[in-house]
C-alpha positions in Angstrom: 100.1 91.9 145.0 100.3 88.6 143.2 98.4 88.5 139.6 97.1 85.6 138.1 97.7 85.2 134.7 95.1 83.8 133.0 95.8 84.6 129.6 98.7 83.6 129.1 97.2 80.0 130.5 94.4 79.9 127.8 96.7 81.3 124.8 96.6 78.5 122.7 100.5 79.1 121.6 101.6 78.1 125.3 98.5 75.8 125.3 100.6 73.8 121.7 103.9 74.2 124.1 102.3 72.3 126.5 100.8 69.7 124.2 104.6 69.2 122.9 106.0 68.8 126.4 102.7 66.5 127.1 103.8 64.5 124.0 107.6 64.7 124.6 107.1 63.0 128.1 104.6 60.5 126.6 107.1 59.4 123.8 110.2 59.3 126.0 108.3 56.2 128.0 106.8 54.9 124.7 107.9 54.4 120.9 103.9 55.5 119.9 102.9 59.0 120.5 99.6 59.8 122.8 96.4 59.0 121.0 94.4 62.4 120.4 91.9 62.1 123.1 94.2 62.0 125.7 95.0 65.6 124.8 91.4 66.7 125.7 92.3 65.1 129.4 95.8 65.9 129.7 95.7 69.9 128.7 93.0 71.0 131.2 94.4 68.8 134.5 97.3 71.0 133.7 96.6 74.4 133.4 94.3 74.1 136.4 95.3 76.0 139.1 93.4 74.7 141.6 95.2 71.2 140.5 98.9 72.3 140.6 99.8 71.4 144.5 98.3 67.7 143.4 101.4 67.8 141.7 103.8 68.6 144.5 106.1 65.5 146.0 105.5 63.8 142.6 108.2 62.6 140.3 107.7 60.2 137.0 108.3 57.6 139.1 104.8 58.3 141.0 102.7 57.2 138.5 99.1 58.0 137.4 97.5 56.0 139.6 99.0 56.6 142.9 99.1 60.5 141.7 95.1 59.9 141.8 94.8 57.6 145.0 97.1 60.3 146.6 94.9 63.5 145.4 91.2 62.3 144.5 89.9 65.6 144.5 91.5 65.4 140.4 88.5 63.8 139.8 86.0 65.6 141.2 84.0 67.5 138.5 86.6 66.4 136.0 84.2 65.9 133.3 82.7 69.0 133.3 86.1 70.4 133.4 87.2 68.6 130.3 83.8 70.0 128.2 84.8 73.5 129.3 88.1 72.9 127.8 87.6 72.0 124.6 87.7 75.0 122.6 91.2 75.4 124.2 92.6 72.3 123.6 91.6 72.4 119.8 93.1 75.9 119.4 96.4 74.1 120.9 96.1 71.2 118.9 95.4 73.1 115.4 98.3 76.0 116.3 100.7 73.1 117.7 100.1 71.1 113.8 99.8 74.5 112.1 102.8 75.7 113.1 104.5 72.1 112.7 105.7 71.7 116.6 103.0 69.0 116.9 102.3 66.3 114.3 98.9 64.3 114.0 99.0 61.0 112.5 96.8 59.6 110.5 96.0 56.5 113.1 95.3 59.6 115.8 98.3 59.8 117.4 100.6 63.3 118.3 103.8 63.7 118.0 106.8 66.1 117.7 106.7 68.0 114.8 109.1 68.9 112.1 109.6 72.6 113.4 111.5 71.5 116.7 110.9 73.9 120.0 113.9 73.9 122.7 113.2 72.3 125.7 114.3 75.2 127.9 111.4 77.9 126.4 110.1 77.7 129.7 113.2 79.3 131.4 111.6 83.2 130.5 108.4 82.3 132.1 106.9 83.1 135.3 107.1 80.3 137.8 103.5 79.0 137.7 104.0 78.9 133.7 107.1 77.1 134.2 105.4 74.9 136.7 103.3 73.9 134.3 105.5 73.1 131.5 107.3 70.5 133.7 103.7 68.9 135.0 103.0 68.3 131.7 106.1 66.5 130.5 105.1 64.4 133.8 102.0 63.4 133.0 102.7 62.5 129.9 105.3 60.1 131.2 102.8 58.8 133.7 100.1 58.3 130.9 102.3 56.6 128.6 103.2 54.0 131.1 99.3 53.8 132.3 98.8 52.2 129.0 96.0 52.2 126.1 94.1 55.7 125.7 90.8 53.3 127.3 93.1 52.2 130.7 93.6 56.2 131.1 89.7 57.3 130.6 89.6 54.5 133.1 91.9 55.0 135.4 90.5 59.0 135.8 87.4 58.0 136.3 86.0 58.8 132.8 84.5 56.3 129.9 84.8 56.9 126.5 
């Protein structure tokens, strides 16, 4: 019998570990780290289950928006999805700057922090966990060459 681990998916430690990986990908494509809000968007897209085969066949050369024109269904109740969210993407954001793996500028924008995380952390975890950690670092890349936090709401379907 397979278990789902749902826990460990909402704990907001491996919620900031994926916010760093998010923000590693996004600042290896880009000098600037992501704007906040793209957080909100990023986090939940990828610690949906439901959304991880969307991921399958995709490298960070796929790009956002053939990653969307190959799996619409990502936008399909993706709003909601985002307001369920939030209180776990603010427990990752606060424990990632709290704990000095992320860092929030005063313009908005995350970044590595000053307490710096290996890359391989993800080695110990299961392999949907692990999954996820990669996805992450991929969409980040993907956002970051997207463009302006507005061109990603955009591009998803979503206004700000």
């Amino acid at each position: 019998m397979i278990a789902h681990d749902l826990f460990a998916e909402t704990n907001p430690a491996f919620g900031a570990y994926l916010l760093l990986s998010f923000v590693r990908g996004f600042t290896e494509e880009t000098d600037e780290g992501p704007e906040l809000p793209i957080a909100y968007l990023a986090l939940p897209i990828i610690v949906s289950g439901d959304l991880r085969a969307t991921f399958d066949g995709t490298n960070r050369k796929t790009g956002l928006q053939e990653w969307l024109e190959r799996s619409p269904q990502i936008q399909v109740g993706l709003g909601e999805r985002l307001n369920h969210s939030m209180d776990f993407v603010a427990g990752a954001v606060r424990l990632g700057c709290f704990s000095m793996a992320v860092h929030l500028s005063h313009e908005a924008r995350l970044g590595e922090g000053t307490r710096y995380l290996r890359r391989d952390l993800a080695t110990g975890l299961s392999s949907e966990l692990a999954q996820s950690v990669r996805h992450a670092e991929r969409l980040g890349y993907w956002c970051a060459a997207a463009g302006s936090t507005k061109t990603i709401y955009d591009t998803m379907g979503l206004t700000l």
